[in-house]
MDTraj code that builds the backbone (N, CA, C; nanometers):
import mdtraj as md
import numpy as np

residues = "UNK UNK UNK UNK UNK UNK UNK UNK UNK UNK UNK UNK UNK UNK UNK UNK UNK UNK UNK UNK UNK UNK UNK UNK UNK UNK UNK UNK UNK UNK UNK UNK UNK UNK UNK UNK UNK UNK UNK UNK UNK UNK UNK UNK UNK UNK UNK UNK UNK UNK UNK UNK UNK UNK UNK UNK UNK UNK UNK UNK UNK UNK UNK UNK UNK UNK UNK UNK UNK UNK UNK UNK UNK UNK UNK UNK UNK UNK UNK UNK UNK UNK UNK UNK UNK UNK UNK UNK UNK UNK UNK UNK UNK UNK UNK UNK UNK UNK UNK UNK UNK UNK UNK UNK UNK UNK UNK UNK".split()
xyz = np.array([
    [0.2345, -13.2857, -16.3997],
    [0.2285, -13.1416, -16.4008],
    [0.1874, -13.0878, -16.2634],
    [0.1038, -13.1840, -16.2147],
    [0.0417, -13.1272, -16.0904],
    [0.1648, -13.1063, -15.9523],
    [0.2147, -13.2253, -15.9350],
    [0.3352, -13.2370, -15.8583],
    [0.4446, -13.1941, -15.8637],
    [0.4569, -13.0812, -15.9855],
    [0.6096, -12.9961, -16.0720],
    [0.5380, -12.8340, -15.9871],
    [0.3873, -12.8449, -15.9917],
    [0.3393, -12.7284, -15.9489],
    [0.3335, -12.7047, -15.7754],
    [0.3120, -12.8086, -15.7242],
    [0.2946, -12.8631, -15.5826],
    [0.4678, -12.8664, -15.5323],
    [0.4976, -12.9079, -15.5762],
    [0.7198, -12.9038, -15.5422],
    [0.7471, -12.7533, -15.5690],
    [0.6476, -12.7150, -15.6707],
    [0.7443, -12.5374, -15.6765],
    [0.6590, -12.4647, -15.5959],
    [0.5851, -12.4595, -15.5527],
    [0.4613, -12.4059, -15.4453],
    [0.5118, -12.3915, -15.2884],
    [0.6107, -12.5381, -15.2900],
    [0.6649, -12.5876, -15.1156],
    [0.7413, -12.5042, -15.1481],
    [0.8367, -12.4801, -15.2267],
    [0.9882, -12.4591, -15.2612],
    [0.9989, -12.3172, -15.2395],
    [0.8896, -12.2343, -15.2871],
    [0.8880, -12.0851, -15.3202],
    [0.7926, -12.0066, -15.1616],
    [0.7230, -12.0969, -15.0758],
    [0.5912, -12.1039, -14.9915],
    [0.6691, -11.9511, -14.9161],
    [0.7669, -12.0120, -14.8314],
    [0.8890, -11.9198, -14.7760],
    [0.9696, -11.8019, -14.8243],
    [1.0322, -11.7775, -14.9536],
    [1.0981, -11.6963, -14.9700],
    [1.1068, -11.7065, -15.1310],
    [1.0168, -11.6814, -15.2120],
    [1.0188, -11.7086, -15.3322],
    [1.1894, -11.6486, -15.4079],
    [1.2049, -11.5100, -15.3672],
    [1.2924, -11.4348, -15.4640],
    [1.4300, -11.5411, -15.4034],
    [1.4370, -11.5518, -15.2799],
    [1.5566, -11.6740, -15.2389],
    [1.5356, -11.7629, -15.3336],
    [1.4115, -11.8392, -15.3414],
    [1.4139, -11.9955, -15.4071],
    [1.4337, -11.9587, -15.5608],
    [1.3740, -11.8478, -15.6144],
    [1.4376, -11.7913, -15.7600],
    [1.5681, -11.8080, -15.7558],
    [1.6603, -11.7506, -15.6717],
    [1.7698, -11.6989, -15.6703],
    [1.8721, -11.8535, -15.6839],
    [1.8535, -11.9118, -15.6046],
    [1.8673, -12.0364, -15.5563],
    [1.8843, -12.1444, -15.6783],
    [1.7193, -12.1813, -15.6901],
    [1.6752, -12.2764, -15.8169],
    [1.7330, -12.2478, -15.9729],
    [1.6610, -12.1426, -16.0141],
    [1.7180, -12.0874, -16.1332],
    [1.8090, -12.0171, -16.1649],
    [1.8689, -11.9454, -16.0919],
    [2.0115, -11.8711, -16.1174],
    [2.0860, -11.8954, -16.0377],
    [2.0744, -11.9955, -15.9454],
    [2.2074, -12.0851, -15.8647],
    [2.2993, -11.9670, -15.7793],
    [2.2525, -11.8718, -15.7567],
    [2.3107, -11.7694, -15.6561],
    [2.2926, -11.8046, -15.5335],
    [2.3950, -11.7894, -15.4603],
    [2.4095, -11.8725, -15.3088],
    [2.4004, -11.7047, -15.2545],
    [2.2941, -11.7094, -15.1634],
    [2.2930, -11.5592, -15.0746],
    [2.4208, -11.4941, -14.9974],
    [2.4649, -11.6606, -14.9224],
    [2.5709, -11.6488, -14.8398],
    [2.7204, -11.6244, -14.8947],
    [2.7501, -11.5908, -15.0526],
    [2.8099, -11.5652, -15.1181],
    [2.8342, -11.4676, -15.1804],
    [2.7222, -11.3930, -15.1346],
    [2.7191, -11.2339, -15.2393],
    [2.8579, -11.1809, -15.1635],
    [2.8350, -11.0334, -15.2557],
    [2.9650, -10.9383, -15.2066],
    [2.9596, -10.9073, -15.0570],
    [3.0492, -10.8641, -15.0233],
    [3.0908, -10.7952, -14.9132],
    [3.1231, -10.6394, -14.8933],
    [3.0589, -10.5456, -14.9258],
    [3.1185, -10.4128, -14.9738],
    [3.1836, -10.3267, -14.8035],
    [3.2024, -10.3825, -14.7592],
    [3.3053, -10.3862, -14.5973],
    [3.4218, -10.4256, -14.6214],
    [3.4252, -10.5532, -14.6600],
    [3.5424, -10.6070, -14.6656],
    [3.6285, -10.5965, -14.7764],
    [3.5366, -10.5532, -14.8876],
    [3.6676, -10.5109, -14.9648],
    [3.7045, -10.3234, -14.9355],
    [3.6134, -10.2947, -14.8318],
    [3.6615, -10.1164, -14.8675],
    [3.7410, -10.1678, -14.8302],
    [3.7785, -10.2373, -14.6772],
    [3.9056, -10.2276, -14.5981],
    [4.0169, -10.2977, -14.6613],
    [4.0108, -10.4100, -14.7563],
    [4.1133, -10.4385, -14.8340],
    [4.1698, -10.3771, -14.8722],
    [4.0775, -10.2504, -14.9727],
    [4.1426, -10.1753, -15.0783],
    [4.2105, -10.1081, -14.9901],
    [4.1560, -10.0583, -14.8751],
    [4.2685, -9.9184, -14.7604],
    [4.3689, -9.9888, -14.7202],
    [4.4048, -10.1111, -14.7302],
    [4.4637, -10.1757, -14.5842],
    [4.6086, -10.1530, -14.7747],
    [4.5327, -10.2390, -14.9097],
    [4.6382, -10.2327, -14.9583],
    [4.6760, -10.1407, -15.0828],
    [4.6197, -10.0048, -15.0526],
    [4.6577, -9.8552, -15.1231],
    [4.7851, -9.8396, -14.9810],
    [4.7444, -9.8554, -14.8639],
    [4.7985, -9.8011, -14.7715],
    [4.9893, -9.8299, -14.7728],
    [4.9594, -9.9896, -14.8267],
    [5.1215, -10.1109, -14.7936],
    [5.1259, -10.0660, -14.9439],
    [5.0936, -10.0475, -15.0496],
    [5.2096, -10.0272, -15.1676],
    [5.2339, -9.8529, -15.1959],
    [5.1513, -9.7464, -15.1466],
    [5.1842, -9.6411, -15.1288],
    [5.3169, -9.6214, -15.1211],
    [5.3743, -9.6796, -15.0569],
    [5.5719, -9.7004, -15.0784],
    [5.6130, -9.7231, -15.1479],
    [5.5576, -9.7894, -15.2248],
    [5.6460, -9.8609, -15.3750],
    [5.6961, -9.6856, -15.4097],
    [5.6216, -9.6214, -15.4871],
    [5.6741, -9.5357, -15.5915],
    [5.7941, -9.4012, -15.4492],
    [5.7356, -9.4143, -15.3359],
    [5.8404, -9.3328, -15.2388],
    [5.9572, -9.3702, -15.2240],
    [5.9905, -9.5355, -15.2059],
    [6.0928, -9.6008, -15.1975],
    [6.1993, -9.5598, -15.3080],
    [6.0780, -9.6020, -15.4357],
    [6.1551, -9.5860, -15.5591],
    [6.2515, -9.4251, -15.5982],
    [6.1828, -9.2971, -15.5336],
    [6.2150, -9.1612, -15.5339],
    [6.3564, -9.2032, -15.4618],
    [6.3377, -9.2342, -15.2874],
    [6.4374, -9.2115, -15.2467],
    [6.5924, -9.2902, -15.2859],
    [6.5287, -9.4173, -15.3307],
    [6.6607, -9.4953, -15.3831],
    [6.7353, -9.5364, -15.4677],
    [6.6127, -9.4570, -15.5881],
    [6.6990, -9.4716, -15.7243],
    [6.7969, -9.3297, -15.7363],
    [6.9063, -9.3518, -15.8301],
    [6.9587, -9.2295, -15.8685],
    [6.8950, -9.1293, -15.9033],
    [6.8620, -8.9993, -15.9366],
    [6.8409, -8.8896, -16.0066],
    [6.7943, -8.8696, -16.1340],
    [6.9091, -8.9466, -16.2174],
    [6.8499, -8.9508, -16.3733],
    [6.7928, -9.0583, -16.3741],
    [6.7577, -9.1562, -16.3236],
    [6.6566, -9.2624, -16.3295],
    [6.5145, -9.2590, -16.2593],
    [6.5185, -9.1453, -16.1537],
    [6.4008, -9.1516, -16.1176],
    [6.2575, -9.1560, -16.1617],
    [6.1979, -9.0782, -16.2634],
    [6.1167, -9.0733, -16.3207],
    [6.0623, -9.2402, -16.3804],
    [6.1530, -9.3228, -16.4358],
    [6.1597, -9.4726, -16.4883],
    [6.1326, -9.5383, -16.3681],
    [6.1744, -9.5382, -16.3039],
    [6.2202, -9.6545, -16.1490],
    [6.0527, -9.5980, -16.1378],
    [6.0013, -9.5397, -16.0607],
    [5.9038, -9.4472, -16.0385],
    [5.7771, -9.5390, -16.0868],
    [5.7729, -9.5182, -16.2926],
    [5.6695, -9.5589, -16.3385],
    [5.6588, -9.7334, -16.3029],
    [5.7792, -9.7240, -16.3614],
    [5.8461, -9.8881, -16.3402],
    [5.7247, -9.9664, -16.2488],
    [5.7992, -9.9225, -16.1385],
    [5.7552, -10.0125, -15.9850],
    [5.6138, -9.9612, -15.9669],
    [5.5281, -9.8643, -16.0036],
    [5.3900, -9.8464, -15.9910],
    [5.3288, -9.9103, -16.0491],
    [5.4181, -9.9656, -16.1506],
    [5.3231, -10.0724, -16.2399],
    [5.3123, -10.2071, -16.2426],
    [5.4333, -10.2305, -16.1860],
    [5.4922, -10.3627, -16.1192],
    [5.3887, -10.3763, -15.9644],
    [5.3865, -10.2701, -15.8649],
    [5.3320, -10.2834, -15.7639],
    [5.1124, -10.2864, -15.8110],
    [5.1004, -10.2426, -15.9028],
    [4.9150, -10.2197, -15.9805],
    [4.9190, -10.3871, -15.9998],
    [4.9963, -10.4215, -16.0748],
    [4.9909, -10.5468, -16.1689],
    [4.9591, -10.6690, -16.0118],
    [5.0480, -10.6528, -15.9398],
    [5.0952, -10.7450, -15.8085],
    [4.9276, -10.7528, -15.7403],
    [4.9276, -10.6061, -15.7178],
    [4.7482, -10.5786, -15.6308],
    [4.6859, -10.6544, -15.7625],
    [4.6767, -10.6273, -15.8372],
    [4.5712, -10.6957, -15.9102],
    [4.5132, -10.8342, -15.9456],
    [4.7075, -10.9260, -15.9617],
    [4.6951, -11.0627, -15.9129],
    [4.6458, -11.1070, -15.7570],
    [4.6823, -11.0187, -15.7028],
    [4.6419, -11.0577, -15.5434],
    [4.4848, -11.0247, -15.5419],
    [4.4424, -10.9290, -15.6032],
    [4.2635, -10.9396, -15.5608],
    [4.2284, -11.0469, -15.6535],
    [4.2589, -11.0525, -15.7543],
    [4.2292, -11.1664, -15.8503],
    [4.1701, -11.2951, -15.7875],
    [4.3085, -11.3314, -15.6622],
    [4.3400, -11.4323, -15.6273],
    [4.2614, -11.4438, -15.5246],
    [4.2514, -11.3465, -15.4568],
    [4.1575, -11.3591, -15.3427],
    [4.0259, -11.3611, -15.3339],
    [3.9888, -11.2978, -15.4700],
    [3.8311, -11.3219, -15.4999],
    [3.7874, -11.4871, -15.5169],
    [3.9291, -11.5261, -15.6251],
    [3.8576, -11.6784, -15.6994],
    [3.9747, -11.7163, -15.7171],
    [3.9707, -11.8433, -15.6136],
    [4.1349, -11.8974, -15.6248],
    [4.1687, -11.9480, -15.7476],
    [4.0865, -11.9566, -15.8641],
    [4.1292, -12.0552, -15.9767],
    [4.1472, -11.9680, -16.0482],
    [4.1292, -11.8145, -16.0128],
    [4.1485, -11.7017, -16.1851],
    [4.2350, -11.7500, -16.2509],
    [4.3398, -11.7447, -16.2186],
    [4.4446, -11.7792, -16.3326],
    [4.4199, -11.8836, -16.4435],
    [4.4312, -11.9515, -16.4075],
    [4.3523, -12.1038, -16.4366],
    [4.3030, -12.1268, -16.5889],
    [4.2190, -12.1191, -16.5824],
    [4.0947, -12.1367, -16.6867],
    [4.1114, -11.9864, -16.7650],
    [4.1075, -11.8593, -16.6990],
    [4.1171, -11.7287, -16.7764],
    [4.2693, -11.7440, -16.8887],
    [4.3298, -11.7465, -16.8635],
    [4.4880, -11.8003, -16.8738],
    [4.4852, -11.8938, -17.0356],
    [4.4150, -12.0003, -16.9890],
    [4.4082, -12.1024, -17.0658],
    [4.3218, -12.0436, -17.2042],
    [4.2245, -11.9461, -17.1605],
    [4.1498, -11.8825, -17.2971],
    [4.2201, -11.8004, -17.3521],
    [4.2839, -11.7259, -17.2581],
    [4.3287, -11.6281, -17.3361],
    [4.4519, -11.6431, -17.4130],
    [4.5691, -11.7631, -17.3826],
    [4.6419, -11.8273, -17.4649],
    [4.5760, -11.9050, -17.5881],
    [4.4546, -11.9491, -17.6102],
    [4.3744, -12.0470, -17.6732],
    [4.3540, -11.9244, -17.7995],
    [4.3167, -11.8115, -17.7432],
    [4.2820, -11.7035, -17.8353],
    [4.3824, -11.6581, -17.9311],
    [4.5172, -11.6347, -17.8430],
    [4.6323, -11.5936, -17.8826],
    [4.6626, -11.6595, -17.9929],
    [4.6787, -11.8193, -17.9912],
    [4.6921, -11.9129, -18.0655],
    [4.6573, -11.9219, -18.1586],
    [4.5258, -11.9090, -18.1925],
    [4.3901, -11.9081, -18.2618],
    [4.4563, -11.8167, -18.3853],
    [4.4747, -11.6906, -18.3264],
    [4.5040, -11.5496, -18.4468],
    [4.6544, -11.5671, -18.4977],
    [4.6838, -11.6312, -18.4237],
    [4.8713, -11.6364, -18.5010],
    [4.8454, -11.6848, -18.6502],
])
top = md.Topology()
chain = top.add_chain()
for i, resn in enumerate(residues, 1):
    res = top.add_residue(resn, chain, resSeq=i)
    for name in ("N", "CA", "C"):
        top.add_atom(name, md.element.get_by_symbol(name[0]), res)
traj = md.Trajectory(xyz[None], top)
């Protein structure tokens, strides 16, 4: 007991809420968010699919516009969304995927 108290004493001496962070909830500091880097993500990619639904105005026909329009905004949401997905945690797909087919399964 004495040496469980003496190891958590060294461990915590320095930066306790780190060695909390660390020890018991396995949070790596050097891992937290970035709230920089994703503003500029989000601007850099509102900025590159902003075209989708303009493209879609100028090049679909007339009576299709409105469709083409929703269409590709949703097609271009869905795309950003796999892409932050992906860029947060290369394995999303993965394992999320696998439950949520597991679930699907489950209720049939």
């Amino acid at each position: 007991m004495e040496l469980a108290k003496k190891v958590a004493e060294q461990l915590s001496a320095h930066d306790r809420l780190g060695a909390h962070m660390r020890d018991e909830l396995g949070i790596d500091q050097t891992a937290l968010s970035r709230p920089m880097q994703a503003a500029w993500i989000s601007a850099v990619s509102f900025a590159a699919f902003a075209g989708v639904p303009v493209a879609a105005l100028l090049l679909a026909p007339a009576a299709l516009r409105i469709p083409m329009i929703a269409a590709l905004s949703l097609v271009s949401l869905a795309v950003l969304g796999a892409l932050a997905a992906i860029s947060a945690e290369p394995r999303f797909f993965g394992r999320r995927f696998e439950l949520l087919l597991e679930a699907h399964l489950r209720w049939r």
